[in-house]
C-alpha positions as CSV (number, residue, x, y, z in Angstrom):
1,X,76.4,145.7,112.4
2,X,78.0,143.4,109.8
3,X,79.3,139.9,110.8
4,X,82.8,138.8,110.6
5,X,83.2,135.7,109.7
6,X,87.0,134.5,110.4
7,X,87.1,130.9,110.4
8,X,87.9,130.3,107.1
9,X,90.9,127.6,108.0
10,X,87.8,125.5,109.2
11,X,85.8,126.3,106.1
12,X,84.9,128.9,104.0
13,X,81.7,130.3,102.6
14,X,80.9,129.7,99.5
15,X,82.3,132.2,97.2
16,X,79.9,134.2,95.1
17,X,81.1,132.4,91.5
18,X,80.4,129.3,92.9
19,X,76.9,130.1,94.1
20,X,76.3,131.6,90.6
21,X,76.8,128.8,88.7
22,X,74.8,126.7,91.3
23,X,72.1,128.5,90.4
24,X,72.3,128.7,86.9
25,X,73.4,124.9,87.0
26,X,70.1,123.7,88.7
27,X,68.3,126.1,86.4
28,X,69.0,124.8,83.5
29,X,70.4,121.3,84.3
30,X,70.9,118.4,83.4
31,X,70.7,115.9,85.9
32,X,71.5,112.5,85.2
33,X,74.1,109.6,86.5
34,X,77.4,110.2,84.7
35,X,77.9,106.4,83.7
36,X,75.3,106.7,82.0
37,X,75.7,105.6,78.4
38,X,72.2,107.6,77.3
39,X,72.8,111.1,76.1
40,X,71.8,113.2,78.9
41,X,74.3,111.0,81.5
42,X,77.2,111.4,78.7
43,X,76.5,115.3,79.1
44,X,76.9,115.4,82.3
45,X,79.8,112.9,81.7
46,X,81.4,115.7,79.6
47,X,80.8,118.4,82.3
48,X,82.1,116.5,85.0
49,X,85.6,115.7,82.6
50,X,86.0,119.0,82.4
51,X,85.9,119.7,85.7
52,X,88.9,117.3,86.5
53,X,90.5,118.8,83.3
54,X,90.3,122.1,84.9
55,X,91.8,121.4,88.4
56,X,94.3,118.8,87.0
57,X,95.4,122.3,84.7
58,X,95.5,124.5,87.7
59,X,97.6,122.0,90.1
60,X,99.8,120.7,87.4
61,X,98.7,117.5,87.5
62,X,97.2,115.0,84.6
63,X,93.9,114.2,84.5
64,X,94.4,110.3,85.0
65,X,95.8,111.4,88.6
66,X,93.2,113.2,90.0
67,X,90.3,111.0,91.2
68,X,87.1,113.2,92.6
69,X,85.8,112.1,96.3
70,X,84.4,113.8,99.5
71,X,87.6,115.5,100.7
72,X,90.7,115.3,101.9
73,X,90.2,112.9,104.9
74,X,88.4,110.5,102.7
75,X,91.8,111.2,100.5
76,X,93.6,111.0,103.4
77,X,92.6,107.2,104.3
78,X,92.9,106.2,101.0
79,X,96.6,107.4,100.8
80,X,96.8,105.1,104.0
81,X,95.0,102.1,102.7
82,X,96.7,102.3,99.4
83,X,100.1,102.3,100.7
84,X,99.9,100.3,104.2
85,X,97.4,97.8,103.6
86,X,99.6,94.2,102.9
87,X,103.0,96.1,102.8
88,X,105.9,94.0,104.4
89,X,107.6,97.9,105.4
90,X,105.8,98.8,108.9
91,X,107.4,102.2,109.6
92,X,105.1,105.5,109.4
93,X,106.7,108.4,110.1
94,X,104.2,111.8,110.2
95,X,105.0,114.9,111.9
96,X,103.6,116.0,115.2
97,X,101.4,119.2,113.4
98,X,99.5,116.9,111.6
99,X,95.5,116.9,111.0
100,X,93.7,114.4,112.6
101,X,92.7,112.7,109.5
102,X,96.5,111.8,109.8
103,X,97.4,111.3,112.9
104,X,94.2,109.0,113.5
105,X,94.9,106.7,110.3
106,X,98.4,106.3,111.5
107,X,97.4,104.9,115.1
108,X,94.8,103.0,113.4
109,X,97.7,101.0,111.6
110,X,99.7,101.0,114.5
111,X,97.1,99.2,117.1
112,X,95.4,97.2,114.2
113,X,98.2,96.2,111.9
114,X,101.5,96.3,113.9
115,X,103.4,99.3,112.5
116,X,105.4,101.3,114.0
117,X,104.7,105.1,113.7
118,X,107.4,107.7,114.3
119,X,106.4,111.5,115.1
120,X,109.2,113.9,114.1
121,X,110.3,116.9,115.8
122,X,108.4,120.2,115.4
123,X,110.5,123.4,116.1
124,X,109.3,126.2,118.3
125,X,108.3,128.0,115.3
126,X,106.5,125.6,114.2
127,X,108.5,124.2,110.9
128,X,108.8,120.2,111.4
129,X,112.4,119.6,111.5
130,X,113.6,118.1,108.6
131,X,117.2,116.9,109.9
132,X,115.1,114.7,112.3
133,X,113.5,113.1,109.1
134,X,116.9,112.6,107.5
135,X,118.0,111.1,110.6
136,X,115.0,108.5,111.0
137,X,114.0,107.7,107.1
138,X,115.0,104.3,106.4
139,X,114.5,102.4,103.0
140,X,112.1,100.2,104.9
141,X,109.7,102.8,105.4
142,X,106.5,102.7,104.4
143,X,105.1,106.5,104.1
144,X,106.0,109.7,104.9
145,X,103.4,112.1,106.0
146,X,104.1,115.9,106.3
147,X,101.6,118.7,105.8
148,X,102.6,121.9,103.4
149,X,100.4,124.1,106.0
150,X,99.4,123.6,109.0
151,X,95.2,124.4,109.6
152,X,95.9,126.0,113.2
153,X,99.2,127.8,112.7
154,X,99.5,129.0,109.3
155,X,103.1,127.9,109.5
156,X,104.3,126.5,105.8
157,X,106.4,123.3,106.0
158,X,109.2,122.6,104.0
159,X,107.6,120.4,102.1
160,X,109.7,120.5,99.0
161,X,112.4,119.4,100.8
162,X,110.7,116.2,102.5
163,X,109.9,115.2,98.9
164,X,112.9,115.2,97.9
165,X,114.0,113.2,100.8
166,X,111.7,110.7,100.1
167,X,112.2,110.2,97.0
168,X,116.1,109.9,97.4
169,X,114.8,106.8,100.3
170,X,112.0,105.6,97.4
171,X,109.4,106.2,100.3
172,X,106.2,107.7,99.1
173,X,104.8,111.4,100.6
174,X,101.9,112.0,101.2
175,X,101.3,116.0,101.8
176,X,98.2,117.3,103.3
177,X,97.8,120.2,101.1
178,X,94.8,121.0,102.2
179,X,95.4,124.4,103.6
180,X,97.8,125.0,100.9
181,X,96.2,124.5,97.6
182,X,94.1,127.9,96.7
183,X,96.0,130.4,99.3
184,X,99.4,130.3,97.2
185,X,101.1,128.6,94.1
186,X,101.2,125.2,94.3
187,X,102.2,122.4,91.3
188,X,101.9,119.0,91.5
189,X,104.6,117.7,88.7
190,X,106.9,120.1,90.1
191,X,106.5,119.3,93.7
192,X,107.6,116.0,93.6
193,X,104.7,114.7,96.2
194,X,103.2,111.7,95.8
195,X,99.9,111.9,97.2
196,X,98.3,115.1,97.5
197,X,94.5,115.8,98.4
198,X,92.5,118.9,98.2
199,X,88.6,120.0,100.3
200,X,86.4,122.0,98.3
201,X,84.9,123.6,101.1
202,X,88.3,125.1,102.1
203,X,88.5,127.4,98.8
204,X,84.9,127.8,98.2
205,X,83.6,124.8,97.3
206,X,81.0,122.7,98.5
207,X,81.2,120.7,101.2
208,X,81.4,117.4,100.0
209,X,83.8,118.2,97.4
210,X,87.5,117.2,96.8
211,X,89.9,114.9,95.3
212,X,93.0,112.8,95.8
213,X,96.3,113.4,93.8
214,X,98.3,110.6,93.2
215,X,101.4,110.5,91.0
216,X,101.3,106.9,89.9
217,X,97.2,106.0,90.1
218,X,98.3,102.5,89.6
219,X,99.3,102.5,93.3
220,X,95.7,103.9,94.8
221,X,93.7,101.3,95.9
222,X,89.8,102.2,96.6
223,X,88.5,103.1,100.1
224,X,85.2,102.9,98.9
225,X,84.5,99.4,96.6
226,X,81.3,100.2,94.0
227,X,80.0,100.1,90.3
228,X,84.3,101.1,89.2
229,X,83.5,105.0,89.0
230,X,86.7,107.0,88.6
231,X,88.0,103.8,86.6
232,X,87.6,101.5,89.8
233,X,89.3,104.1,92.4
234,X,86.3,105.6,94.0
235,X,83.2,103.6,94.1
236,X,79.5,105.3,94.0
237,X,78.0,107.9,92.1
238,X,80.2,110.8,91.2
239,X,79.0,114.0,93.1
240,X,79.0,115.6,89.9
241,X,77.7,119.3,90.7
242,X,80.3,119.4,94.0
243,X,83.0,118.4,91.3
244,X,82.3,121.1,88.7
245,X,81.9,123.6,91.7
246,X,85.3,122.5,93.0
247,X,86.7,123.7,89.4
248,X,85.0,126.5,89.6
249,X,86.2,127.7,93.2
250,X,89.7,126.6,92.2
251,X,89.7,128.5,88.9
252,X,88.7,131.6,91.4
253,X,91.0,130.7,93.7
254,X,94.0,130.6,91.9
255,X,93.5,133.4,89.5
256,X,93.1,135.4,92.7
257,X,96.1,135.0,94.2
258,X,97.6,138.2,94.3
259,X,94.5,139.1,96.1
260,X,96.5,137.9,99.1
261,X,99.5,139.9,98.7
262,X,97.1,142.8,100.3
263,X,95.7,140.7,103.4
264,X,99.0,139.6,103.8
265,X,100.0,143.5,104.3
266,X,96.9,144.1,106.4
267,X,97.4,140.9,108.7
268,X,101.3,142.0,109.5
269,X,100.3,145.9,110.4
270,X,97.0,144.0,112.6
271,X,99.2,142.1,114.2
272,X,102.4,145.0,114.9
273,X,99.3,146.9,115.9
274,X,98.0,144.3,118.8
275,X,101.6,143.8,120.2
276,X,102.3,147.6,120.4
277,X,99.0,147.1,122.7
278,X,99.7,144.1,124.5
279,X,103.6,143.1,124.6
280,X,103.0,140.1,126.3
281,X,100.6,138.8,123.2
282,X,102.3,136.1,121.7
283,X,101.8,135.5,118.1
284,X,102.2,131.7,117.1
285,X,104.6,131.1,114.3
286,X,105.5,134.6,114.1
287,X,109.0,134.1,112.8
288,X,108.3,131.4,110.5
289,X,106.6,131.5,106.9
290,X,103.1,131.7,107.1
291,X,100.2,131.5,105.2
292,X,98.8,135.3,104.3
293,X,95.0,134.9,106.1
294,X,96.4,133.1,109.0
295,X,96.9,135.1,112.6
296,X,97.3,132.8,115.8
297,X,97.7,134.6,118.8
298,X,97.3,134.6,122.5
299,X,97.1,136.3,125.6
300,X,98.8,134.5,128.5
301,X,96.8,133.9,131.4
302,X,93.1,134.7,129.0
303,X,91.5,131.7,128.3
304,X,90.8,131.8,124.7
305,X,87.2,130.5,124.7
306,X,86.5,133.8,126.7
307,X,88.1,135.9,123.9
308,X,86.1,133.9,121.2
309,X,83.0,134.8,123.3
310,X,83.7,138.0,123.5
311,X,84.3,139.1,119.9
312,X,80.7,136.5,119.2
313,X,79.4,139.3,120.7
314,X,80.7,142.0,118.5
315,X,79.6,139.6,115.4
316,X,83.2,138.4,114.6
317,X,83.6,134.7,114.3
318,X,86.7,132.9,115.4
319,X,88.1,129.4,117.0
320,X,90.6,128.9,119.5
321,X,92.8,125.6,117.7
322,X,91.1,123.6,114.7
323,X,87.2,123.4,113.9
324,X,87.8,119.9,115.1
325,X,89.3,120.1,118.5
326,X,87.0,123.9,119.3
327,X,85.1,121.9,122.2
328,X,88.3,121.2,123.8
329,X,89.7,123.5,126.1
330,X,93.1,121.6,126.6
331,X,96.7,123.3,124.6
332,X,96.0,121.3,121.5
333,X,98.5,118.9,120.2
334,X,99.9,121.0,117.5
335,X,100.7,124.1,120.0
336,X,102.2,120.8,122.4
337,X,104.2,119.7,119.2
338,X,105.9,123.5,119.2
339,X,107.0,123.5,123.1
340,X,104.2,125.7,123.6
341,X,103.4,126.2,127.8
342,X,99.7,126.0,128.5
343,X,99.3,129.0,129.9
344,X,99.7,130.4,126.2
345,X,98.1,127.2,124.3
346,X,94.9,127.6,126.1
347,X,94.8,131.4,125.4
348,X,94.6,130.9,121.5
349,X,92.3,132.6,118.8
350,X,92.8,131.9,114.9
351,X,91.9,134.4,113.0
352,X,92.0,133.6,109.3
353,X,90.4,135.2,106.4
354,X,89.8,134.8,102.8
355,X,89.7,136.1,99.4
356,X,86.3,137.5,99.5
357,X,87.5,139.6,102.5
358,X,87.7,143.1,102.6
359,X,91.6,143.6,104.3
360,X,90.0,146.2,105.9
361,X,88.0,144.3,107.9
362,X,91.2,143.7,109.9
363,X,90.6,147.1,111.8
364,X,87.2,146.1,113.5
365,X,88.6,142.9,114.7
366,X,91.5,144.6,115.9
367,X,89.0,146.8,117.8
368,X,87.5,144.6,119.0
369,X,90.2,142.3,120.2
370,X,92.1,145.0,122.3
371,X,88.8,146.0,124.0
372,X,88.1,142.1,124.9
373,X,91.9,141.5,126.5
374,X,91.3,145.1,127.7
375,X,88.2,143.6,129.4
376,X,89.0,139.8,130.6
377,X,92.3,141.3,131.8
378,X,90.5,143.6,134.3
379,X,88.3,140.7,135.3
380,X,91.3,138.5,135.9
381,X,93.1,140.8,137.7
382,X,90.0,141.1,140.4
């Protein structure tokens, strides 16, 4: 029986490109420290440029604003650092969707450097309600956080809109595109973001992999102090082969996109398909735009570590919130955000897939997920 493997919100496998050029890349080499001023370090100097020229090409972004790190919540804290650290404006507003990696920073500065942090409004749908950011942005703000897609719902934000919001206030954005960048069309120059960060290992990549966007690098401060890699932004040794795999993935990624237009197809017909079963399933985000691999559903009353168990079984791979917050069987605080009861939030599987899947593969876990409700709703009902 072949596995399923549908987490790839929480991270995806690494695509067959990428594992190709590993392979030819430790084959042949060569290995060296990029600073290096000797001739081996300058080629792998050279490979590792072309790497950033690649991804800045593909997000619409220049190369002098793309500095290469460990992922987005290492991008994520240096957003925070950059902007917060010795700024007179103490206001943080981020919305109530938001990754950990922002949420945490923002508490961080609010219990160890007095600011004040304001969640917005999320609607039941799970778009963050923009009229309660016009309402609360105030010159004296210091940063804006708002994701473009959220890693449990699917649900995409209207982030072009908070950018230009913020820019009308001069407040700087920083969008967690993390979700985002490699599932649709995304550029930078046009977005009007100001901090963006991207995780290899969502698209592809290797773990380990990513990078920060910033429009104006003069305002990035460095998280990590070293030898002045990535001209003084990003101390230490460049993980060179999980940058030129990042291009690689994201090259994939985004010259696949139409790839999606067919999962997209396949994840509406799965879902009409499991509500036709089961009226009462309630499908998270459902009238709001959504990502095209992304299904978040539940069952009231099934507990949705019971339905993850039960499709384990058949060899289809899910998680009931984020990767993060799996071990917790609580409504999580993004569901909380959207109104969401806990009789639902603590019913929830994600079920998201990725370019290397077969849409098809859609039907099995459909199977398979109308004979687990089938089966924990007899048990319940004892």
């Amino acid at each position: 029986m072949q596995e399923i493997y549908a987490d790839y919100n929480g991270s995806a496998p690494i695509c067959n490109e990428v594992k190709e050029y590993i392979i030819n890349r430790l084959n042949k080499g060569p290995f060296a420290n990029p600073n290096a001023t000797h001739h081996v370090g300058t080629r792998v100097k050279v490979a590792m440029e072309n790497a950033r020229s690649v991804c800045a090409k593909l997000l619409g972004a220049q190369m002098s604003q793309l500095v290469f790190n460990s992922g987005s919540t290492e991008g994520i804290s240096t957003v925070f650092q950059s902007v917060l650290l010795n700024n007179p404006k103490k206001k943080i507003i981020i919305s109530g969707i938001e990754h950990s990696a922002v949420t945490n920073n923002a508490l961080f500065y609010q219990e160890n450097h007095g600011h004040e942090v304001y969640t917005l409004q999320t609607k039941p749908n799970g778009i963050v309600d923009v009229e309660d950011l016009i309402n609360h942005i105030e010159e004296d703000t210091a940063l804006v956080a708002v994701m473009a897609a959220n890693n449990e719902t699917g649900v995409i934000q209207p982030y072009l809109d908070v950018a230009k919001i913020c820019q009308e206030k001069g407040v700087p954005f920083l969008c967690d595109t993390t979700q985002f960048v490699g599932k649709t069309e995304f550029n930078f120059a046009d977005s009007g973001i100001d901090y963006a960060v991207v995780a290899g290992h969502k698209i592809g990549g290797m773990t380990g992999s990513g990078l920060v966007l910033a429009k104006d690098p003069a305002t990035l401060k460095p998280l990590i102090i070293g030898g002045g890699q990535e001209k003084g932004l990003r101390g230490g040794t460049q993980n060179y082969l999980g940058n030129e795999t990042l291009a690689v993935a994201l090259t994939y990624a985004m010259n696949n996109l139409p790839k999606y237009e067919a999962i997209n197809t396949k994840r509406q017909q799965f879902e009409e398909n499991i509500k036709a079963k089961f009226p009462q399933i309630v499908i998270i985000g459902e009238d709001a735009p959504r990502l095209s691999s992304t299904s978040y559903l539940s069952m009231p009353g099934i507990h949705g570590q019971a339905v993850q168990m039960e499709l384990e079984s058949e060899g289809i791979y899910v998680t009931t919130s984020s990767a993060c917050s799996d071990n917790n069987p609580q409504t999580s605080k993004v569901l909380k955000a959207m109104g969401v009861t806990d009789d639902i939030g603590r019913g929830v599987v994600r079920i998201s897939l990725g370019l290397c899947n077969d849409p098809s593969l859609y039907d099995r876990i459909e199977s398979a997920l109308i004979n687990a409700y089938e089966k924990l709703s007899k048990i319940k009902s004892y």
